[in-house]
Every structure is written in C-alpha cells, then in structure tokens.
C-alpha positions as a LaTeX table, in Angstrom:
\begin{tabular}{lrrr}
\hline
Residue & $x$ (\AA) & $y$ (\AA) & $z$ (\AA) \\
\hline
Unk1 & $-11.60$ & $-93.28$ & $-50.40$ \\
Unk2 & $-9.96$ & $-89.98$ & $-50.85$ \\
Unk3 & $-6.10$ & $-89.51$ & $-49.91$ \\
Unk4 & $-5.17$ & $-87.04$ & $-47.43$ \\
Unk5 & $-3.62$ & $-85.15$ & $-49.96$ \\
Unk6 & $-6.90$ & $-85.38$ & $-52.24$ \\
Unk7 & $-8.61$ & $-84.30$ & $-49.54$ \\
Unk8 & $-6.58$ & $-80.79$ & $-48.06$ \\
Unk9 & $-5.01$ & $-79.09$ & $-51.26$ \\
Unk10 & $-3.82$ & $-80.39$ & $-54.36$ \\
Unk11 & $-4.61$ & $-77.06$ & $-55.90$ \\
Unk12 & $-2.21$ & $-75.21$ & $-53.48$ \\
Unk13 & 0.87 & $-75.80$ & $-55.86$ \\
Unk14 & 2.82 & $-72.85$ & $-57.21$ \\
Unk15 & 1.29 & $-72.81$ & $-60.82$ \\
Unk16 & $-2.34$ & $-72.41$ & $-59.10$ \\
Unk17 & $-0.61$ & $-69.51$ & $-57.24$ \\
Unk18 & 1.19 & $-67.35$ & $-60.29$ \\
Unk19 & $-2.70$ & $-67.93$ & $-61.36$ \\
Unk20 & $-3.81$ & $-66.34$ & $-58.25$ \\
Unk21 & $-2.01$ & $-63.41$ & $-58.96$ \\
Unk22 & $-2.82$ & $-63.33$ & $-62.30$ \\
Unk23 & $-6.34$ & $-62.92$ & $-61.29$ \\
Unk24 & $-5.18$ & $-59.60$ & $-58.75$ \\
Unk25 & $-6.06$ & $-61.95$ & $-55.88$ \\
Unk26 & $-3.44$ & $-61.66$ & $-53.18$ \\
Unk27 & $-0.48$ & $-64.54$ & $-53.84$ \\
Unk28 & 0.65 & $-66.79$ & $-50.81$ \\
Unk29 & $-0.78$ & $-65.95$ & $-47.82$ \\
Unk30 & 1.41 & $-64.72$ & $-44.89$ \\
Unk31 & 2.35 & $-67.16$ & $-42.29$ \\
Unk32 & 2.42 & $-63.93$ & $-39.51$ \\
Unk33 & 0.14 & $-64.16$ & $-36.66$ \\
Unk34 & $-1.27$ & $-60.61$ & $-35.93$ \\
Unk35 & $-1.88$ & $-60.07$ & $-32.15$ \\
Unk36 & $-5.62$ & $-60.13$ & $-31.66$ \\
Unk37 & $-7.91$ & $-56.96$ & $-31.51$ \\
Unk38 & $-9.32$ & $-56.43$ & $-28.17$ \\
Unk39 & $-13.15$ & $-56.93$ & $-28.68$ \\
Unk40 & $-14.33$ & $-60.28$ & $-30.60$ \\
Unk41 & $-15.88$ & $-59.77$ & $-34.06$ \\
Unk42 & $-18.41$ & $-61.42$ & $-35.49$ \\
Unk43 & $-17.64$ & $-63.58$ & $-38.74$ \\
Unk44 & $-20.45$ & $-64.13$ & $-41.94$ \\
Unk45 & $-19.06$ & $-66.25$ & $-44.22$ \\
Unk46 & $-21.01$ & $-66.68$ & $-47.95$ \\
Unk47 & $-21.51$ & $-69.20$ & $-50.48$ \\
Unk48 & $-21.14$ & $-68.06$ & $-53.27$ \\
Unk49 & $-23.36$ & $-69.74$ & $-56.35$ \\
Unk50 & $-27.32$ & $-70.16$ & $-55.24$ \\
Unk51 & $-26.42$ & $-67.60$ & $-52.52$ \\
Unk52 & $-25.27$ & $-64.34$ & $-53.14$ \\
Unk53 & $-25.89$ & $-65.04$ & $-57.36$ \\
Unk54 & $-28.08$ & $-66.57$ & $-59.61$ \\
Unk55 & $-27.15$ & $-68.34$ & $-62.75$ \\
Unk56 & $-29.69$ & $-66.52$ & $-65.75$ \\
Unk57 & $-30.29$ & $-67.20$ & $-69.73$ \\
Unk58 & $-28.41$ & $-69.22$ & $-72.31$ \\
Unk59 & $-24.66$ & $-68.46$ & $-70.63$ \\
Unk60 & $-25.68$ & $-69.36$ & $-67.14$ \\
Unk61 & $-22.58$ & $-69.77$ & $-64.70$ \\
Unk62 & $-20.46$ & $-69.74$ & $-68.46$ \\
Unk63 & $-17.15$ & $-68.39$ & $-66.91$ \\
Unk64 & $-17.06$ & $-71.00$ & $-64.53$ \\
Unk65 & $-18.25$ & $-74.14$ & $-66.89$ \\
Unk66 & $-15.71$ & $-72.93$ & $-69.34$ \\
Unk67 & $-12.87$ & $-72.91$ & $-67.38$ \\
Unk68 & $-13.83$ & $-76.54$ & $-66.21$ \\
Unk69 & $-14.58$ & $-77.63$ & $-69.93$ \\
Unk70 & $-11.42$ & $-75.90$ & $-71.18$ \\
Unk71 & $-9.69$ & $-78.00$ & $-68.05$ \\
Unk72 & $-11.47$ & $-81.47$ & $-68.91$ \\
Unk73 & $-9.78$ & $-80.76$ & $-72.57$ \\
Unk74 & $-6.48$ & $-79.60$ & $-72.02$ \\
Unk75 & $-5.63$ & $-82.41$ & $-69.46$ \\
Unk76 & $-7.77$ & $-85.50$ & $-70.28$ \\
Unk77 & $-8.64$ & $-84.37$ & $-73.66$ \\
Unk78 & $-12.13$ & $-84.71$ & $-72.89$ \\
Unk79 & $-15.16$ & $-82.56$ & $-74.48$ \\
Unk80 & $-17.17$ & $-82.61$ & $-71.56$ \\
Unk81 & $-19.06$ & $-80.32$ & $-69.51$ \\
Unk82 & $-20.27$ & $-80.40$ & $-65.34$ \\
Unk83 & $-23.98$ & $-81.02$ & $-66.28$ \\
Unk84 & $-23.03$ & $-84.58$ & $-67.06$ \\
Unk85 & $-23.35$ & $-84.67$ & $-62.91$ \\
Unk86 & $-25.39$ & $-83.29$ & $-59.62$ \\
Unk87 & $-22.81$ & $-80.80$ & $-58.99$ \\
Unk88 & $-24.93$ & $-78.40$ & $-56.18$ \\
Unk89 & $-23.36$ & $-77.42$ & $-52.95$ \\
Unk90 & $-20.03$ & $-79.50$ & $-54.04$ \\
Unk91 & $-16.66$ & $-77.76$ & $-54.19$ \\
Unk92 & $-14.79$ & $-77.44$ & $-57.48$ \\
Unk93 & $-12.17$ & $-80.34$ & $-56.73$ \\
Unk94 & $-14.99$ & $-83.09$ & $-56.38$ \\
Unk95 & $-17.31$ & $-81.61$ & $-58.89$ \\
Unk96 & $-14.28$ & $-82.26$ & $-61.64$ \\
Unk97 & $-13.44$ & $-85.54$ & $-59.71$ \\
Unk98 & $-17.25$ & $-86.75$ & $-60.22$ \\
Unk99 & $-17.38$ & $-85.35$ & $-64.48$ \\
Unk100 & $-14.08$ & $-87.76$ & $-64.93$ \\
Unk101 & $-15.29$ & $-90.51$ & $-62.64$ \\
Unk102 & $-18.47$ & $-90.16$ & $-65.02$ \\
Unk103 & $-16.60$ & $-90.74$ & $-67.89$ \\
Unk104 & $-14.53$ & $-93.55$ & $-66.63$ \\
Unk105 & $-11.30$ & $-91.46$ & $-65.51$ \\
Unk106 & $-9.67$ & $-93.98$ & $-62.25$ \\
Unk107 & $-9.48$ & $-92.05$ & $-58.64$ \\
Unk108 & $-5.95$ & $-92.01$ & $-59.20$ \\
Unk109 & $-4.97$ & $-90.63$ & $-62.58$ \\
Unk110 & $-7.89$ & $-88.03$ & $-61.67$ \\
Unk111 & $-5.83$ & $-86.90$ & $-58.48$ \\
Unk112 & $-2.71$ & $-87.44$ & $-59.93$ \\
Unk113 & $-3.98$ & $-84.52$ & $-62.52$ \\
Unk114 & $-5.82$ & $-82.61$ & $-59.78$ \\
Unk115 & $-3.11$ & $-79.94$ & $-59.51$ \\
Unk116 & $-2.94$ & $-79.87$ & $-63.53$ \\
Unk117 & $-6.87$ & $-79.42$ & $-63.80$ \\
Unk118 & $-6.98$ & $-76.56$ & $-61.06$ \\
Unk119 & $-3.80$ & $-74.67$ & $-63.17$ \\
Unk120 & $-6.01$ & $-75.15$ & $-66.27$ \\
Unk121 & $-9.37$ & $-74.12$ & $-65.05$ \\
Unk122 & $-7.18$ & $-70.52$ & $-63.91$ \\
Unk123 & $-5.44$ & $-70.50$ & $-67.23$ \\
Unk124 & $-9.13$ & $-70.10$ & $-68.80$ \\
Unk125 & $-10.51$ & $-67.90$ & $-66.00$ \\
Unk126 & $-7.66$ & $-65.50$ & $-66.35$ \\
Unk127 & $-8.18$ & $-65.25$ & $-70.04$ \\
Unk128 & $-12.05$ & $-65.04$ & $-69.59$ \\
Unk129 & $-11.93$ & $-62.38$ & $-66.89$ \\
Unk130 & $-13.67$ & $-59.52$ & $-68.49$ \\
Unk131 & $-16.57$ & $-62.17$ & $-69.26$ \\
Unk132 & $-16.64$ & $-63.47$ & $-65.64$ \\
Unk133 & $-20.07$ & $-61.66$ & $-64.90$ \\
Unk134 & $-22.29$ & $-63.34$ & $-68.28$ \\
Unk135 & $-24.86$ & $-65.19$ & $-66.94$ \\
Unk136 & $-24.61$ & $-63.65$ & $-63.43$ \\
Unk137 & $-27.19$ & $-62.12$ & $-61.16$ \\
Unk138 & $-26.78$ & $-60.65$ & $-57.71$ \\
Unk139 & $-29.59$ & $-62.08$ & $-55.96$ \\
Unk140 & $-32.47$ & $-59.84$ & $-54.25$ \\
Unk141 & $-31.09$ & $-57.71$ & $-51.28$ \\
Unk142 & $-27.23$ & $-59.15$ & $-51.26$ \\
Unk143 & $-25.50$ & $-55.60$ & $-51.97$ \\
Unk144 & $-27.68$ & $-53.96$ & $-49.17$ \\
Unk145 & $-26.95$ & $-56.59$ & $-46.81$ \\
Unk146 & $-23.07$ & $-56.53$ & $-47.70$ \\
Unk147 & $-23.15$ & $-52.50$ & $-47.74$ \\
Unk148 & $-24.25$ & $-52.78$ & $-43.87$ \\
Unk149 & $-22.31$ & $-55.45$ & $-42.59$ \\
Unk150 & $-19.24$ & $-53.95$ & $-43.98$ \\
Unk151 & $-20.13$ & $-50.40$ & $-42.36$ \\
Unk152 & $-19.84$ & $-52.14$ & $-39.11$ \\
Unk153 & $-16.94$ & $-52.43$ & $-36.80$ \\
Unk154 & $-17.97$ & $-55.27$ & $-35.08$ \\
Unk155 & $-17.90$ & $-58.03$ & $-38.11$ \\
Unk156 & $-16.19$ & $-59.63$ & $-40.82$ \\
Unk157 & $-17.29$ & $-60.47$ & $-44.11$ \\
Unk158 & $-16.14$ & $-63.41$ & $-46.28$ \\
Unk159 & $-16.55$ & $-66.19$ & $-48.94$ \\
Unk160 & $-16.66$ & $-69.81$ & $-47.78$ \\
Unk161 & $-17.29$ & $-70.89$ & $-51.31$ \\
Unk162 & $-16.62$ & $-74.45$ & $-53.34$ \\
Unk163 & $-15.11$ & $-72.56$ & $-56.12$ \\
Unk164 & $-11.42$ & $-71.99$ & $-56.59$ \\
Unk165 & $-10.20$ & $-68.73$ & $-54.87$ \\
Unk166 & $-9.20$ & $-66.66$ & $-57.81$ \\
Unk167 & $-12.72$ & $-68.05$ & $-59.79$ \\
Unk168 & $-14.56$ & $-66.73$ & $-56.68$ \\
Unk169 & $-13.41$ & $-63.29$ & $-56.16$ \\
Unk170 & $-12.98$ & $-62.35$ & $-59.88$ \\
Unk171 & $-16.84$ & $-63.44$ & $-59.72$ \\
Unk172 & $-17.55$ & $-60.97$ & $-56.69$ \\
Unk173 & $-15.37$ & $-58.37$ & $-58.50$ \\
Unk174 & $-17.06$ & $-58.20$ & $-61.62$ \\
Unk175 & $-20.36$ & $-58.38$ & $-60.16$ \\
Unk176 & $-19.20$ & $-55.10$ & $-58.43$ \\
Unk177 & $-19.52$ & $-56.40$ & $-54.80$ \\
Unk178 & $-15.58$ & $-57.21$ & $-54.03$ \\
Unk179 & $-15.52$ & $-54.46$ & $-52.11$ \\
Unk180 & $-17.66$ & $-54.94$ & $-49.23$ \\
Unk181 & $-16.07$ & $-58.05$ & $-47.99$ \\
Unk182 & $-13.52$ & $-57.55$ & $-45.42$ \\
Unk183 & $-9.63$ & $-56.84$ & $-46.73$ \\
Unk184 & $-7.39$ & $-58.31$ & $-48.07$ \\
Unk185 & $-10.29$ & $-60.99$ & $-48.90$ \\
Unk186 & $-10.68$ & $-63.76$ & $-46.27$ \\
Unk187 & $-12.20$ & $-66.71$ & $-46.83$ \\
Unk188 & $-12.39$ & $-70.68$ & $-47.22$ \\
Unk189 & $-12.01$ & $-71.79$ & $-50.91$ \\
Unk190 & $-12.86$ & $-75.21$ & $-52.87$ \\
Unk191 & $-8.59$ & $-74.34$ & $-53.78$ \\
Unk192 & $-7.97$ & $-75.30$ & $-50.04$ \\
Unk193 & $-9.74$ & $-78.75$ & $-49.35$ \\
Unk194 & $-12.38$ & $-80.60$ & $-50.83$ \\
Unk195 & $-14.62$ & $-80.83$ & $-47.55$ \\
Unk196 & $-16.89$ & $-77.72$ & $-47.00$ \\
Unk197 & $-16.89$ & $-78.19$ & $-43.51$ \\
Unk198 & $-13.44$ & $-77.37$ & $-43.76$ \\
Unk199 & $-13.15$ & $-74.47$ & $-45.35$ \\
Unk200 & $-15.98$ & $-73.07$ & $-42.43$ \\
Unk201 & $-13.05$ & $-73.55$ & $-40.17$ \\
Unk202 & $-10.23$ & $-72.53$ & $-42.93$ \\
Unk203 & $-12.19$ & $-69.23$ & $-42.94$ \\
Unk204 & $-12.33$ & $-68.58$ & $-38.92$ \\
Unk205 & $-8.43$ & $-69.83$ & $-38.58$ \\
Unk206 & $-7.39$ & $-66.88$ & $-41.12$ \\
Unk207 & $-9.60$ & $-64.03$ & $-39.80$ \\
Unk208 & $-7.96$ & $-64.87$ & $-36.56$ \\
Unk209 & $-5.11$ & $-65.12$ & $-38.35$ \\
Unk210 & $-4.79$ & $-62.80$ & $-40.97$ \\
Unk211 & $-6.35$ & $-59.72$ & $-39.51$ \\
Unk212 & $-5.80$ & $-59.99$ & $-35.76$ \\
Unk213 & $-9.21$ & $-60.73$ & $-34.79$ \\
Unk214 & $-10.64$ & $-62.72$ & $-31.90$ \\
Unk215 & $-13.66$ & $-64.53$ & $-34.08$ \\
Unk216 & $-16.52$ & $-64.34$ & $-31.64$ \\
Unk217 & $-19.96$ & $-65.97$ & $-33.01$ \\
Unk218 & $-19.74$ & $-67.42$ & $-36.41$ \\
Unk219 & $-22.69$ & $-67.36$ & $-39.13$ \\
Unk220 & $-22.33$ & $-69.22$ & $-42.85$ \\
Unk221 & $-25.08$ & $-68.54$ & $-45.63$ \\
Unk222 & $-25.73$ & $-71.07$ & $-47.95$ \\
Unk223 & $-28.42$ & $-72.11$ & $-50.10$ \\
Unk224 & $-27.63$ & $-76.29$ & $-50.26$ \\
Unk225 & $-27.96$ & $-79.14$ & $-47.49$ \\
Unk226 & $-24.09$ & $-79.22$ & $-47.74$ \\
Unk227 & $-24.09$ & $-75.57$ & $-46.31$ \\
Unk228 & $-26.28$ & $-76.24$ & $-43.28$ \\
Unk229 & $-24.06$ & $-79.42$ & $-42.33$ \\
Unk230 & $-20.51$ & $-77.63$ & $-43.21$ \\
Unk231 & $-21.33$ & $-75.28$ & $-40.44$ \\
Unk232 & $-22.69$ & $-77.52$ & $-38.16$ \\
Unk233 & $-19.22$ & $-79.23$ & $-38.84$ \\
Unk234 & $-17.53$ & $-76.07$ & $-38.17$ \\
Unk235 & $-18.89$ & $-74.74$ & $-35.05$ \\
Unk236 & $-21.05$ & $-72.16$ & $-36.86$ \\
Unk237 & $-24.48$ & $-71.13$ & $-37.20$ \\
Unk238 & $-26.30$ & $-71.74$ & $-40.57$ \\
Unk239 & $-28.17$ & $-69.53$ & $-42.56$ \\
Unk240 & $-30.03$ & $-71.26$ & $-45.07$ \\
Unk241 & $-31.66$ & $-69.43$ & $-48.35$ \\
Unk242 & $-33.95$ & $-71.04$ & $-50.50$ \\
Unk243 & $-32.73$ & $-69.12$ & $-53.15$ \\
Unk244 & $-31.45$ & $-72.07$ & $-54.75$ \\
Unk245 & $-32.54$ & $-75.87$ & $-55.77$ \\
Unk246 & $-33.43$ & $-76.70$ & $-52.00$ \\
Unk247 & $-36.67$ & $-76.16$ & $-50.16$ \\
Unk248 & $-37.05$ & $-75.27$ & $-46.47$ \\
Unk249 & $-38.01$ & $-78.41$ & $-45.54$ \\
Unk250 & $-34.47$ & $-79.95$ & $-47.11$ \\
Unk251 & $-32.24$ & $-77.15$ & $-45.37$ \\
Unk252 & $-33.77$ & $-77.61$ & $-41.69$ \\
Unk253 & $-33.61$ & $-81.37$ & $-42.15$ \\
Unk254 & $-30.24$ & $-81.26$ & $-42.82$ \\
Unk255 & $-29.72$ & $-79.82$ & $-39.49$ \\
Unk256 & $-29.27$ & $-82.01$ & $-36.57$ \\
Unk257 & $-28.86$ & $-78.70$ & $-34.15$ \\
Unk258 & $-32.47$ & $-77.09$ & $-35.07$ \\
Unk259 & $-30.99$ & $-74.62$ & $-32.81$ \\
Unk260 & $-28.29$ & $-73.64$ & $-34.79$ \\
Unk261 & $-29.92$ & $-73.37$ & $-38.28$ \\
Unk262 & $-32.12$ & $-71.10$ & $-39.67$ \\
Unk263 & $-33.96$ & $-70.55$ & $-42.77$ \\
Unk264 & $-35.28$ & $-67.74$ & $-44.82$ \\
Unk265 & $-36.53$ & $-67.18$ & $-48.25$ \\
Unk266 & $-33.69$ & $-65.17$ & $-48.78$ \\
Unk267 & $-31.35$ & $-62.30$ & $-48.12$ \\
Unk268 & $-33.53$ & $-59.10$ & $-49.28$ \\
Unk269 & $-34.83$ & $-58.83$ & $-45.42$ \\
Unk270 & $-32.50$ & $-56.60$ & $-44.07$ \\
Unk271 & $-33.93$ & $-56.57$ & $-40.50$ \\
Unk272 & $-34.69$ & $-60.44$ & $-40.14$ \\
Unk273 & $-31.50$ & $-61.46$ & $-41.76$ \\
Unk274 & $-29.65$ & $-59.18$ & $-38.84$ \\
Unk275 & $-31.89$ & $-60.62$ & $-35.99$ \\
Unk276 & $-30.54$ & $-64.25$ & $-37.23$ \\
Unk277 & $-27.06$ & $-63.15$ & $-37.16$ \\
Unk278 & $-27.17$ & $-61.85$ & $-33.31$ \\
Unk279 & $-26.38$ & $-58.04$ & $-34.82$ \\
Unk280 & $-30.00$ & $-56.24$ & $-34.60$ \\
\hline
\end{tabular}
C-alpha cells in the first residue's frame, strides 16, 4: 500500500521547484485566497497525452521518455525505458513506481527516491526544452476548441494531466497552445498526488483559489478509463475521446453515473463538444 506521503506529493520538494522555474512555469504557488468573482465560471480541465496530442513516428512522446530514462539512470542506474509497462491514463509518479517495481526496485527505496527521480526527470526536461514538441501532434480540432473557450468570460481552461507540471506546460508551450489556457496556468499535475481523481479536485480548489472564481459546473476530457472515473471521483462531468487506446464501449463502462459521462470521437466538433459542456 502506498504511504500518505507517496500518495499527495513527494515531488513538491524545493529542488522540483527551482526546476519549475527553470522551465518559466510559475514557482510556489501563493497561499492568498482571492475574494470570489460574482458570477460562477465554468471549469474544463484536459488531459494532456491521448487528449489534446498524439504521440507520431520514431520519437513518439521522446521528451517525456527521456527525461524518465535519463531519471531511471541517474538515480537507480538503470537503462530502462516506460514501455517495459502499461503506462496509459497513469500519472508520472506511479508510471516510474511500476518501471522500478518491474525491475525489482522495493516500494520503499522507490519512494524513498521519489523526490530524487521527479528532480531528475526536470533536470532532463529543462535541458531538452527546445526538443519538447518531437514526436508531438495537436490532435484534430483542439486549438479551435481552446481558441473559443478562452474567448469566453464565463470559463476556465486547464490541465488535469498525470505528467509533472513543468513537463506538461513546456509540452503545451511548444506545441504553441500555452496560451489559451487560463493565466497564470491552473491545473492538477501528476507533481501534486499520484491519484487522478485528485488532481480533478486539486484543479477546482486552485481556480477557486488562485483566480477568485466561484467554480460552477465542472467538465474533465480525457481519453483513458482512468479519466472517466477521476471525475466521477471529483464531482465532475467526463468527457471521454476515443482519440486514444480506449474504445467507446471501455470509456462509458467505466462510468457508473451514465449521466455524467459522455463520449465522442473526439474534439474537432466544435458545436457538439459545447452542447456536452452546458456552453452552446
């Protein structure tokens, strides 16, 4: 079983931060609470890997293998790789937890190292940055959609990704589409718990938080089983996409509110993909 501490943040530690802002993502977050805004917003939270990108050619997903790789070597001294495991719809704690269990690495000198592995994987991302894109696709209608719902004054866009914060939005910057998620770049990271679920909630807490909002209804896109039950964990609505590994059939079974989950081949319909979030 994980510990408590295995399970919130052992990749909150002040080397993983100075990485942060390596990356230009925003350092410690603020502890202020902002009055809320008046009228409730509504908050769309992304995956980010099988939802809002594809993985294409021979250097699929390589800035983010690389940085695990170099990670595996620097601290265990292992030549590994993630593709030794089932790694979809995990978060980036557990997916290096399950590539050491693989290889015979005990629970506890793996999350003794957690905070070691995290400061490793950014010490490769922030030398890799330029390369973060290689192997990278946006995925059919994701700027459009991200264009409009960031015109609006009436929602808030964000990440709710497995990957560690400074992996994700370096991703989303050099795929050109940082800038249509809401600022200063809220979100739930696989830097600030294990459990997906979680960060669904992580994400609401710091909108409400963060920017002053009231968080009225709450919609999380995701292309993995994991997705549809991390918002039905949350309090959320899921959107499913088969834009990844899963069928239709697997999302909507995952679901044990059919009335809070549904699926769609994707994200390039503009019009039905506002209808499911309440906004058309």
């Amino acid at each position: 079983m994980l510990t408590s501490a295995a399970l919130s943040s052992p990749c909150s530690t002040p080397a993983v931060l100075r990485h942060r802002r390596k990356l230009h993502v925003s350092g410690p977050r603020s502890t202020a609470v902002v009055p809320p805004a008046m009228a409730p917003k509504t908050l769309v939270t992304f995956d980010v890997d099988g939802t809002l990108i594809h993985s294409v050619g021979n250097n699929a997903n390589k800035f983010h293998k690389d940085a695990f790789a170099f990670a595996f070597k620097k601290v265990f001294n292992l030549d590994t790789n993630i593709d030794v495991i089932h790694h979809h719809g995990s978060t980036d704690q557990l997916v290096a937890a399950d590539v050491l269990a693989f290889h015979g690495i005990s629970k506890e000198e793996i999350w003794a190292n957690m905070p070691a592995t995290c400061t490793a994987m950014l010490e490769h991302a922030a030398g890799a940055e330029d390369n973060a894109a290689a192997g990278l696709e946006l995925l059919p209608g994701v700027e459009r959609l991200l264009q409009t719902l960031a015109a609006r004054d009436d929602t808030v866009v964000a990440l709710v990704t497995g990957n560690l914060e400074p992996i994700a939005w370096t991703k989303m910057r050099r795929l050109g589409i940082y800038q249509h998620f809401t600022a200063p770049g809220i979100g739930g990271f696989g830097s600030d718990h294990t459990l997906r679920g979680e960060l669904v909630k992580i994400a609401a807490d710091r909108c409400a938080k963060e920017l002053g909002v009231e968080v009225g209804p709450r919609f999380h896109v995701g292309d993995t089983p994991n997705d549809v039950i991390a918002a039905e964990f949350a309090g959320a609505v899921a959107l499913g996409v088969t834009t990844g590994i899963f069928s239709k059939e697997e999302l909507e079974a995952s679901a044990t509110e059919k009335e809070k989950c549904v699926v769609l081949d994707g994200l390039n319909d503009l019009d039905a993909v506002l209808k499911a979030f309440q906004l058309a």
